[in-house]
MOPAC internal coordinates of N, CA, C and O (Angstrom, degrees):
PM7 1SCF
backbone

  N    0.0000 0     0.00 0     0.00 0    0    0    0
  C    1.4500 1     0.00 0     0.00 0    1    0    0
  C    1.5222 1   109.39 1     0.00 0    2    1    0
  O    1.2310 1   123.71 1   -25.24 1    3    2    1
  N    1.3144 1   110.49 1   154.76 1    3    2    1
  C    1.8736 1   105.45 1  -169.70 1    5    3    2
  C    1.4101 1    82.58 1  -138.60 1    6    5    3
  O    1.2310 1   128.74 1   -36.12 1    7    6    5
  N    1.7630 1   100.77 1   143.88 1    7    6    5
  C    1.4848 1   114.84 1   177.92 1    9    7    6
  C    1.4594 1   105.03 1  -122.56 1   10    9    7
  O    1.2310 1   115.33 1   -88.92 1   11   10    9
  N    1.0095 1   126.46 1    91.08 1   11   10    9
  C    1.6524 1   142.72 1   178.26 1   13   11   10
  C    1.7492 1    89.78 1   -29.03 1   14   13   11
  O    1.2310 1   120.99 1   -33.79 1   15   14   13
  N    1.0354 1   115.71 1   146.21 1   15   14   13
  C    1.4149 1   136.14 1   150.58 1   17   15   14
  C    1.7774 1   117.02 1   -46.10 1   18   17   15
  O    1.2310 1   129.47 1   139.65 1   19   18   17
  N    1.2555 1    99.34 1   -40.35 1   19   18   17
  C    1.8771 1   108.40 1   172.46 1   21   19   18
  C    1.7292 1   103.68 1   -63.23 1   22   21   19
  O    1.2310 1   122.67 1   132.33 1   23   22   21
  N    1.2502 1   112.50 1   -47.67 1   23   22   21
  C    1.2878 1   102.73 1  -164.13 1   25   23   22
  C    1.5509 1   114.45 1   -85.27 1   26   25   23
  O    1.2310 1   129.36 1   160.21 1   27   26   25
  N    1.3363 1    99.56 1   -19.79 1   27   26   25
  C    1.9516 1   115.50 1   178.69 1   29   27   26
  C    1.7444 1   107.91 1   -63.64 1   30   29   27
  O    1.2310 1   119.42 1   135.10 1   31   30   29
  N    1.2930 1   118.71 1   -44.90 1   31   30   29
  C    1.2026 1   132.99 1   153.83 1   33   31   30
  C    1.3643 1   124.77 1   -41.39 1   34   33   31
  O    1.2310 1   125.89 1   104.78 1   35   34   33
  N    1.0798 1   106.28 1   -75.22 1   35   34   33
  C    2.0044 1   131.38 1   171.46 1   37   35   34
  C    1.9635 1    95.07 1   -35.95 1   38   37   35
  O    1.2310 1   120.15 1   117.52 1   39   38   37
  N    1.0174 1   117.32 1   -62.48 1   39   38   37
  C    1.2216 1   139.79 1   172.41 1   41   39   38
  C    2.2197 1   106.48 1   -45.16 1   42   41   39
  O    1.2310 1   126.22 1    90.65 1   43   42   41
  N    0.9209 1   105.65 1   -89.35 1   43   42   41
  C    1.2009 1   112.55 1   158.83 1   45   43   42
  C    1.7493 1   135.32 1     0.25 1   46   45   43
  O    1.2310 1   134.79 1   111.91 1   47   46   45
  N    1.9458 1    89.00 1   -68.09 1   47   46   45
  C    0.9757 1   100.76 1   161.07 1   49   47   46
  C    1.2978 1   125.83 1  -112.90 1   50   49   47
  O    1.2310 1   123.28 1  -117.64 1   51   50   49
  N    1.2354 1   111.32 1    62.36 1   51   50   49
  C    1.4163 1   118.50 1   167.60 1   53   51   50
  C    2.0682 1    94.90 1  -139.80 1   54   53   51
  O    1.2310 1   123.92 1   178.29 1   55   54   53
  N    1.3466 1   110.09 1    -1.71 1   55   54   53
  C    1.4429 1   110.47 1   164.96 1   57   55   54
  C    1.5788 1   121.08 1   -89.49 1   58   57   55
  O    1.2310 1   133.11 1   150.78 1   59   58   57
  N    1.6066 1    92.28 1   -29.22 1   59   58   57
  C    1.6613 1    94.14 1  -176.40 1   61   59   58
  C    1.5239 1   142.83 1   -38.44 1   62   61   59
  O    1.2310 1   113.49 1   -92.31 1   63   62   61
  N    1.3216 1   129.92 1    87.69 1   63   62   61
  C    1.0487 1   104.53 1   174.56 1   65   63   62
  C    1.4634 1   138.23 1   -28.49 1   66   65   63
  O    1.2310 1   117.60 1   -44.88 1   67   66   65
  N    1.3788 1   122.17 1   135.12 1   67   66   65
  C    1.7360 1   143.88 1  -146.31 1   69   67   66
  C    2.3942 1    82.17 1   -78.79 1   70   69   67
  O    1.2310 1   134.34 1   162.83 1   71   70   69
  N    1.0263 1    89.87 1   -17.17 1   71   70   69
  C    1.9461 1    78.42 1  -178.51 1   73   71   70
  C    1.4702 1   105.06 1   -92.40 1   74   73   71
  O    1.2310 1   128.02 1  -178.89 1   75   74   73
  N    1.2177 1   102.16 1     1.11 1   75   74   73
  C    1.5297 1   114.80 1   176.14 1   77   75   74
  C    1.4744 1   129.92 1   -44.53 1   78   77   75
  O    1.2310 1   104.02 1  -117.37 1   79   78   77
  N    1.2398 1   147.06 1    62.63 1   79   78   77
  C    1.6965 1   128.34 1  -149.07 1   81   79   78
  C    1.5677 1    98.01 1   -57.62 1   82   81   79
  O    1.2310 1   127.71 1   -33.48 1   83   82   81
  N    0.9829 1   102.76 1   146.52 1   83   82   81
  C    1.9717 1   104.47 1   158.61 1   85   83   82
  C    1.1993 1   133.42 1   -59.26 1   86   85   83
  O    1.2310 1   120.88 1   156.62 1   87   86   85
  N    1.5419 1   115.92 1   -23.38 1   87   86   85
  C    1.3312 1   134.98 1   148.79 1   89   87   86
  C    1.2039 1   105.84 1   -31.38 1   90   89   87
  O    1.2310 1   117.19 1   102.07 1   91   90   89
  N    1.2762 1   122.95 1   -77.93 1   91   90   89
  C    1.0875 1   118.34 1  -161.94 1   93   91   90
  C    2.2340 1   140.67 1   -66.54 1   94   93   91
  O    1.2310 1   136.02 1   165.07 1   95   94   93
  N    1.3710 1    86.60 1   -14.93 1   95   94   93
  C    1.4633 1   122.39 1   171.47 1   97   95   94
  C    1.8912 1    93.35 1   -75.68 1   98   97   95
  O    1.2310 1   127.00 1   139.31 1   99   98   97
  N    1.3604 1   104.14 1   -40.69 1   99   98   97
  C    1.9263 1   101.91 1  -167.51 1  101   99   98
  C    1.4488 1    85.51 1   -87.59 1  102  101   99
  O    1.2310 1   115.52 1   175.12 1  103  102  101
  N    0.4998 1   126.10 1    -4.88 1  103  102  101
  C    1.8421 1    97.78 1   167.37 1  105  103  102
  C    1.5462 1   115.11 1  -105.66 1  106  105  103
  O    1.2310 1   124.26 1  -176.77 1  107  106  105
  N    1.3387 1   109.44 1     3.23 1  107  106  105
  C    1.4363 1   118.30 1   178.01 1  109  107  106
  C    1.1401 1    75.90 1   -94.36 1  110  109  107
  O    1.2310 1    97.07 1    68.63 1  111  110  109
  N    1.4061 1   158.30 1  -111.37 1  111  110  109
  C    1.5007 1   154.50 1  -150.75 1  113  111  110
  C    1.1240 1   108.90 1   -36.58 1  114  113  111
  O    1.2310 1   108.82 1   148.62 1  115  114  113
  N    1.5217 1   138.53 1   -31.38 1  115  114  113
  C    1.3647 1   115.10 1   179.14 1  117  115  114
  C    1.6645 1   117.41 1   -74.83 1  118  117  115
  O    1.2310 1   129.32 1   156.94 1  119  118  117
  N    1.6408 1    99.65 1   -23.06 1  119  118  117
  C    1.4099 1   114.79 1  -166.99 1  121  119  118
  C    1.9606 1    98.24 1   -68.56 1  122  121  119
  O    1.2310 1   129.67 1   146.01 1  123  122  121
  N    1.2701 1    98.96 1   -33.99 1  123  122  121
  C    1.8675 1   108.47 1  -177.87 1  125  123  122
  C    1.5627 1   117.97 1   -77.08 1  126  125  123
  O    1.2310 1   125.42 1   163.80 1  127  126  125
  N    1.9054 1   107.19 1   -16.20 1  127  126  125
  C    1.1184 1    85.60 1   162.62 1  129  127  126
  C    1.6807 1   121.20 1   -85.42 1  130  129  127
  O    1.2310 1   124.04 1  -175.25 1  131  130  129
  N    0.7037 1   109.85 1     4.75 1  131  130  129
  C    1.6786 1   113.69 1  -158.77 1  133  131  130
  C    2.1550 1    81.54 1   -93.01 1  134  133  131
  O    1.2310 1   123.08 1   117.44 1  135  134  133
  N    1.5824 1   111.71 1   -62.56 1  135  134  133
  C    0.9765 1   114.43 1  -162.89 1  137  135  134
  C    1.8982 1   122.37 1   -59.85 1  138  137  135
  O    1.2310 1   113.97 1   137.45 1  139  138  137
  N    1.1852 1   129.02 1   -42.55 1  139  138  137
  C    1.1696 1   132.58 1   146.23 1  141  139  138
  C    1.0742 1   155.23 1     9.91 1  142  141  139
  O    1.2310 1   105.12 1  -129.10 1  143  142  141
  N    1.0531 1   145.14 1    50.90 1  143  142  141
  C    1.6423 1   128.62 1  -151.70 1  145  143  142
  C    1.4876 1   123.83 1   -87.09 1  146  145  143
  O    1.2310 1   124.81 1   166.12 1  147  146  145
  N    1.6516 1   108.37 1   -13.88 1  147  146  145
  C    1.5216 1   109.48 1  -173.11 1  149  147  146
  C    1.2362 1   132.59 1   -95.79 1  150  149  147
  O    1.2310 1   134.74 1   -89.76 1  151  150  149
  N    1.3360 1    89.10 1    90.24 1  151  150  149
  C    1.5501 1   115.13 1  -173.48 1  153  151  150
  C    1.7997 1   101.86 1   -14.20 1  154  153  151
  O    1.2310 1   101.48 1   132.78 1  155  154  153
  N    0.9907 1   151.36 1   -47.22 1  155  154  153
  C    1.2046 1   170.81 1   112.15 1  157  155  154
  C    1.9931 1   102.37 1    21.05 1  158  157  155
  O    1.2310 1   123.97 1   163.15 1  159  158  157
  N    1.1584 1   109.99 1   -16.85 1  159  158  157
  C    1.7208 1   109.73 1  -151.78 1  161  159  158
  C    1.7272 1    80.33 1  -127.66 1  162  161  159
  O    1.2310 1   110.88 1   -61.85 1  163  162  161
  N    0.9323 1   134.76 1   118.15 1  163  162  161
  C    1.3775 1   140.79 1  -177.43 1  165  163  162
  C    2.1256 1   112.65 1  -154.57 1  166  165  163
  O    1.2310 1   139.13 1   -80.41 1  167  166  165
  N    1.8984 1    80.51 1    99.59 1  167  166  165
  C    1.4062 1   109.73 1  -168.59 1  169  167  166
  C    1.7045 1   101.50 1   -68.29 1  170  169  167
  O    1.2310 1   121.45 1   157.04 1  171  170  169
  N    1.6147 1   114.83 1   -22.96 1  171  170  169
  C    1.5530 1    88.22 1   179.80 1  173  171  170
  C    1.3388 1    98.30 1   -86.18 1  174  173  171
  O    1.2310 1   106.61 1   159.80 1  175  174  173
  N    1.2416 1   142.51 1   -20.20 1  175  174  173
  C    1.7742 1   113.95 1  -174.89 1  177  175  174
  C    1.4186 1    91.46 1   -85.13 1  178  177  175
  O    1.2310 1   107.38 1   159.16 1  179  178  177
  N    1.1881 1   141.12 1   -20.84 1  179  178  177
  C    1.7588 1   112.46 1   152.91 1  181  179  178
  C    1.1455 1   131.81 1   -29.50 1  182  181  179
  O    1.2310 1   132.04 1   110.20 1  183  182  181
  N    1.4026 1    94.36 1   -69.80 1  183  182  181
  C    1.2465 1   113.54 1   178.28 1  185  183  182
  C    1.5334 1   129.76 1   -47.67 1  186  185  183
  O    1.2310 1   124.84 1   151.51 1  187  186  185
  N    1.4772 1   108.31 1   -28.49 1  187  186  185
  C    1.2087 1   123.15 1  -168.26 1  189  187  186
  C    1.6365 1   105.97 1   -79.90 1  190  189  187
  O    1.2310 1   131.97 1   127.51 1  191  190  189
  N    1.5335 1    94.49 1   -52.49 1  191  190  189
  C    1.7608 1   114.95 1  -174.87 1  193  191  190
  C    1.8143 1    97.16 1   -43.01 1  194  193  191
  O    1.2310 1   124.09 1   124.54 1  195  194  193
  N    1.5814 1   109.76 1   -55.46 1  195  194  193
  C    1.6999 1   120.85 1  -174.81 1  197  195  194
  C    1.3991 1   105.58 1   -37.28 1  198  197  195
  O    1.2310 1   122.30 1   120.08 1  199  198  197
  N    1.9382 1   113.21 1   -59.92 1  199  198  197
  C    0.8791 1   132.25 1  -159.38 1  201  199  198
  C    1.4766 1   114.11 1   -41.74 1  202  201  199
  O    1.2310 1   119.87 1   125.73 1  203  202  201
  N    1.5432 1   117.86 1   -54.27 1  203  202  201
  C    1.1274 1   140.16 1   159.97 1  205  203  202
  C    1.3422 1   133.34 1   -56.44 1  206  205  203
  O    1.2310 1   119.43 1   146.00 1  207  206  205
  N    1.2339 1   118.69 1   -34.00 1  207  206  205
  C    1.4100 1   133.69 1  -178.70 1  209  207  206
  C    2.0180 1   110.99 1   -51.08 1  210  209  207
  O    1.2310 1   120.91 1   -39.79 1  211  210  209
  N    0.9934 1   115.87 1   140.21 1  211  210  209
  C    1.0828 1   131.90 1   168.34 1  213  211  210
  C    1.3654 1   128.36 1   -55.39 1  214  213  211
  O    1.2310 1   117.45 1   162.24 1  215  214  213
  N    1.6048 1   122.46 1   -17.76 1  215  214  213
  C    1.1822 1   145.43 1  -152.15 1  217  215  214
  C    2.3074 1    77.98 1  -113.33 1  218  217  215
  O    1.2310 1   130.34 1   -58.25 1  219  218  217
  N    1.3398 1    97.66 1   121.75 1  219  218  217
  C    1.0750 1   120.61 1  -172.56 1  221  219  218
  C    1.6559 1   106.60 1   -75.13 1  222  221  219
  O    1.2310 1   122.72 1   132.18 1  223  222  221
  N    1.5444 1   112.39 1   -47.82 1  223  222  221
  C    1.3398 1    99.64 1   178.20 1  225  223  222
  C    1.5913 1   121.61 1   -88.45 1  226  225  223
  O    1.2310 1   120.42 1  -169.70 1  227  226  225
  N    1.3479 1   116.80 1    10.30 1  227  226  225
  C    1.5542 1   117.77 1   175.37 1  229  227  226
  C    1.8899 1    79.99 1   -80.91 1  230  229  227
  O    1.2310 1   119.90 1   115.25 1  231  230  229
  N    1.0326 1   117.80 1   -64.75 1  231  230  229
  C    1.7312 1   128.85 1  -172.42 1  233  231  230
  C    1.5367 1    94.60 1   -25.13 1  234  233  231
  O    1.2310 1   120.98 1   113.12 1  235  234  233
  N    1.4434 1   115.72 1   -66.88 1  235  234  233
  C    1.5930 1   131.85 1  -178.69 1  237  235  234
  C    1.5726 1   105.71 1   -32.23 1  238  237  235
  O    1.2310 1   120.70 1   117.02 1  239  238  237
  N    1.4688 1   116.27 1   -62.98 1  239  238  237
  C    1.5348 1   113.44 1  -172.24 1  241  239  238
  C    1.3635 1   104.65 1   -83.50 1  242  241  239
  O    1.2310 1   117.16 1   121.42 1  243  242  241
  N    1.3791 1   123.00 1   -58.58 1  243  242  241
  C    1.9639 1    97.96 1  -177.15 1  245  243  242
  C    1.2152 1   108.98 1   -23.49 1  246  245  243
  O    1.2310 1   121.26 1   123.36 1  247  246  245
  N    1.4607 1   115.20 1   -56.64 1  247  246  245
  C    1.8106 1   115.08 1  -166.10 1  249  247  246
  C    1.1426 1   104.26 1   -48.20 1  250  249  247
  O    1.2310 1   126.21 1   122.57 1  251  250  249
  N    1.5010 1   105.67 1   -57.43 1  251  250  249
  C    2.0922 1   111.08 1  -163.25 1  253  251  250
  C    1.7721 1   110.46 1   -59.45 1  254  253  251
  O    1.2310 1   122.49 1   158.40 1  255  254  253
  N    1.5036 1   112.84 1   -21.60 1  255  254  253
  C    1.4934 1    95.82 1   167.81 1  257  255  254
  C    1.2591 1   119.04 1   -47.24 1  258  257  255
  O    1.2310 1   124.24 1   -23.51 1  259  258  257
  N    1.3880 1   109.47 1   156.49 1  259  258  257
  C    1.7085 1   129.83 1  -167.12 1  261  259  258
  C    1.6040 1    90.70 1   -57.06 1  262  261  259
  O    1.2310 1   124.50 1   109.89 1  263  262  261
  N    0.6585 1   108.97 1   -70.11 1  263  262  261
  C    1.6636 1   108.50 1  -165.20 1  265  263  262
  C    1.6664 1   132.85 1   -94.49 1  266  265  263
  O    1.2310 1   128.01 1   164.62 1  267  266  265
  N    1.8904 1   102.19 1   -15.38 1  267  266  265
  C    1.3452 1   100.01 1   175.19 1  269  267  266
  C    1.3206 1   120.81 1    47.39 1  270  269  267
  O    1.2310 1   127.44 1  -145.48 1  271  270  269
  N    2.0394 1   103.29 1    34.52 1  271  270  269
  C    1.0341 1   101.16 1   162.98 1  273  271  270
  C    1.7044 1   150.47 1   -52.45 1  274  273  271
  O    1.2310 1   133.95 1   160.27 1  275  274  273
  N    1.3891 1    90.63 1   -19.73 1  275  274  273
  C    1.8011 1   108.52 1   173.54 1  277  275  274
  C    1.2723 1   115.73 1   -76.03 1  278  277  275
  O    1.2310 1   109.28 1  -168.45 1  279  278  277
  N    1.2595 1   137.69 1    11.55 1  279  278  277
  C    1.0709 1   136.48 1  -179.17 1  281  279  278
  C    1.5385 1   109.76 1  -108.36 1  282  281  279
  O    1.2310 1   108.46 1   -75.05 1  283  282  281
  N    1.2022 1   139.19 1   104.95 1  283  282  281
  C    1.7749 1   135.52 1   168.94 1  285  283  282
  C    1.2306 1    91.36 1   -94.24 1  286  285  283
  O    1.2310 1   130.77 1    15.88 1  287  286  285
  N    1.7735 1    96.83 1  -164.12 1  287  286  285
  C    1.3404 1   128.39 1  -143.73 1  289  287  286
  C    1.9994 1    94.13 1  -132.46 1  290  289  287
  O    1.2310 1   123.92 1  -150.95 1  291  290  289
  N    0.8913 1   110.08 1    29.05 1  291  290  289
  C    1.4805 1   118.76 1   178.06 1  293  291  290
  C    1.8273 1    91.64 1   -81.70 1  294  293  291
  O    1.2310 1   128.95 1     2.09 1  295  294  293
  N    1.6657 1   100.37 1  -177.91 1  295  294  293
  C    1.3584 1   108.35 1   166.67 1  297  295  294
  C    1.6692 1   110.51 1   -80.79 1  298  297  295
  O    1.2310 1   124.29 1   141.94 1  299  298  297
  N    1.2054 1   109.37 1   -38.06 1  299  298  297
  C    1.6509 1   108.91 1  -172.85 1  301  299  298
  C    1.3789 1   120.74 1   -65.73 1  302  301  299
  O    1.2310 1   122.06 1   157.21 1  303  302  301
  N    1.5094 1   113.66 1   -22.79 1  303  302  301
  C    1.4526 1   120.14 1  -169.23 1  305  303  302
  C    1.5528 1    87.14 1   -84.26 1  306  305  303
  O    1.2310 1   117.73 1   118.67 1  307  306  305
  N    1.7210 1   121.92 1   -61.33 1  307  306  305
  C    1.2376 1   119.01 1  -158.57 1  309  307  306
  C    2.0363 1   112.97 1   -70.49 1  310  309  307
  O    1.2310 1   125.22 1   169.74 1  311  310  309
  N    1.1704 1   107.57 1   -10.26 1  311  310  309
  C    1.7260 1   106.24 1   143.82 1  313  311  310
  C    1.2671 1   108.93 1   -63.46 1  314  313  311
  O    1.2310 1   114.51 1    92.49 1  315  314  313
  N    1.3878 1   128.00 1   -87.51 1  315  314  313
  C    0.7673 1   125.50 1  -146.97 1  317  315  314
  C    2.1651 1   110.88 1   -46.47 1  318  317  315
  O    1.2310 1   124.27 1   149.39 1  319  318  317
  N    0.7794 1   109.41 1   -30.61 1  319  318  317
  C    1.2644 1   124.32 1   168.62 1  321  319  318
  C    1.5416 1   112.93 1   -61.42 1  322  321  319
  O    1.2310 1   119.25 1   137.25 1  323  322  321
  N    1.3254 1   119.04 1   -42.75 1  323  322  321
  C    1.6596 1   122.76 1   179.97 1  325  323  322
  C    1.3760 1    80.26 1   -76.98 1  326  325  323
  O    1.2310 1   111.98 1    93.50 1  327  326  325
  N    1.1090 1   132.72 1   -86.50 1  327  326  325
  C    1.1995 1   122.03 1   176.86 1  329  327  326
  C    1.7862 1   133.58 1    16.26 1  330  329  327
  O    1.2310 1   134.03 1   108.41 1  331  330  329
  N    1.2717 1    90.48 1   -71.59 1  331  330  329
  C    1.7751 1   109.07 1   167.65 1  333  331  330
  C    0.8227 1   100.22 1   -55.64 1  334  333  331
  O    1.2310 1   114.12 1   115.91 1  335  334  333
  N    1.5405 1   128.74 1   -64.09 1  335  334  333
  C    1.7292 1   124.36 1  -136.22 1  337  335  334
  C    2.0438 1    83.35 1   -70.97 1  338  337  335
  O    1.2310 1   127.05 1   126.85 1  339  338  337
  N    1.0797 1   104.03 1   -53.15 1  339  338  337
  C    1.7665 1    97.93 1  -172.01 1  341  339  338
  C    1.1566 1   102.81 1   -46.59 1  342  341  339
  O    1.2310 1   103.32 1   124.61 1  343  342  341
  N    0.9195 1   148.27 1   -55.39 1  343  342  341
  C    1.2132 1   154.53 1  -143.31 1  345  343  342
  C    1.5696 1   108.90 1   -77.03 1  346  345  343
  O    1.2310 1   128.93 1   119.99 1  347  346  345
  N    1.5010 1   100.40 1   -60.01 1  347  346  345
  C    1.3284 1   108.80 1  -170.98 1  349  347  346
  C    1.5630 1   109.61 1  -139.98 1  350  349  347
  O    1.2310 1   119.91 1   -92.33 1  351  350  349
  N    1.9715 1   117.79 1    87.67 1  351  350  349
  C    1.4759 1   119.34 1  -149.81 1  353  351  350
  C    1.5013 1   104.90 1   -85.84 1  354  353  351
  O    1.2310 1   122.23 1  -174.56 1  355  354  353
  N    1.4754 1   113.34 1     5.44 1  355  354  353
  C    1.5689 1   111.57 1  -175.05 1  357  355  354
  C    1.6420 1    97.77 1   -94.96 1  358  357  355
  O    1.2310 1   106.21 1  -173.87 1  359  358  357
  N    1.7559 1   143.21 1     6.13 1  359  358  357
  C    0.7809 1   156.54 1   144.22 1  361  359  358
  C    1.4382 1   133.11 1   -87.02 1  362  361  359
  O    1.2310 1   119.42 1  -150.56 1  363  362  361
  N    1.4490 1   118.70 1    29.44 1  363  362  361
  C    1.6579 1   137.03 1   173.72 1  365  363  362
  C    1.4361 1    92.08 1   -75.63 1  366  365  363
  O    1.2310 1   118.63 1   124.70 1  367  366  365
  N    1.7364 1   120.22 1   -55.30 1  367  366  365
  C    1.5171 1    98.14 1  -144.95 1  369  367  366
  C    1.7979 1   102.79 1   -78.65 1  370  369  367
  O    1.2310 1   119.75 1  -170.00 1  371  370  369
  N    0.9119 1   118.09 1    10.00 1  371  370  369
  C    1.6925 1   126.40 1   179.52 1  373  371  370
  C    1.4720 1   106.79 1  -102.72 1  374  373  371
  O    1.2310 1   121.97 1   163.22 1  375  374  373
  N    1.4740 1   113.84 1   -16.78 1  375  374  373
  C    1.5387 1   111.30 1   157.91 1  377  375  374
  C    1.1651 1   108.59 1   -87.14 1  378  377  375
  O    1.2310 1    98.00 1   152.23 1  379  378  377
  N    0.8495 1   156.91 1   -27.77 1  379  378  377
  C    1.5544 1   160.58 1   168.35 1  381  379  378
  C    1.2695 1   131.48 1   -87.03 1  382  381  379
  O    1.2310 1   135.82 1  -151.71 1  383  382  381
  N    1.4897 1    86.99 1    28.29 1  383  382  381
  C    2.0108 1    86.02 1  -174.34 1  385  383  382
  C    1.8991 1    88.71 1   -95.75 1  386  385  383
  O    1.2310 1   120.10 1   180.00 1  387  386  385

């Protein structure tokens, strides 16, 4: 049986304890991109899919990664970003880091 990296995650955080910061889940993903090798396993369209997702605390950790590398400076990324902040305005300062 094979457990995709999407669903090992998905999984993950659906165990987390609720005292959990999101911080701390994003540095477990930043630590996996570094660790990884299969070309096949690609943490920014994770990251990206989260980014977007409706589910507020996947939103929470994309942001809290170190670098929020999935995020550019296109028009679609920077919606999707107004996006958030409307949506959810106690999450500006994690767009703006």
């Amino acid at each position: 049986m094979t457990t995709s990296l999407d669903a090992a995650l998905e999984y993950i955080l659906s165990r987390l304890s609720p005292h959990t910061p999101p911080v701390f889940f994003a540095e477990i993903i930043d630590q996996l991109s570094w660790l990884v090798d299969d070309q096949s396993v690609n943490m920014y369209r994770i990251m990206r899919d989260w980014l977007h997702s409706d589910n507020k605390e996947k939103v929470k950790i994309a942001l809290s990664t170190a670098e929020a590398f999935f995020i550019g400076s296109d028009a679609d990324d920077q919606a999707a970003v107004a996006r958030i902040v409307d949506r959810w305005p106690d999450l500006a300062p994690l767009c703006n880091k």
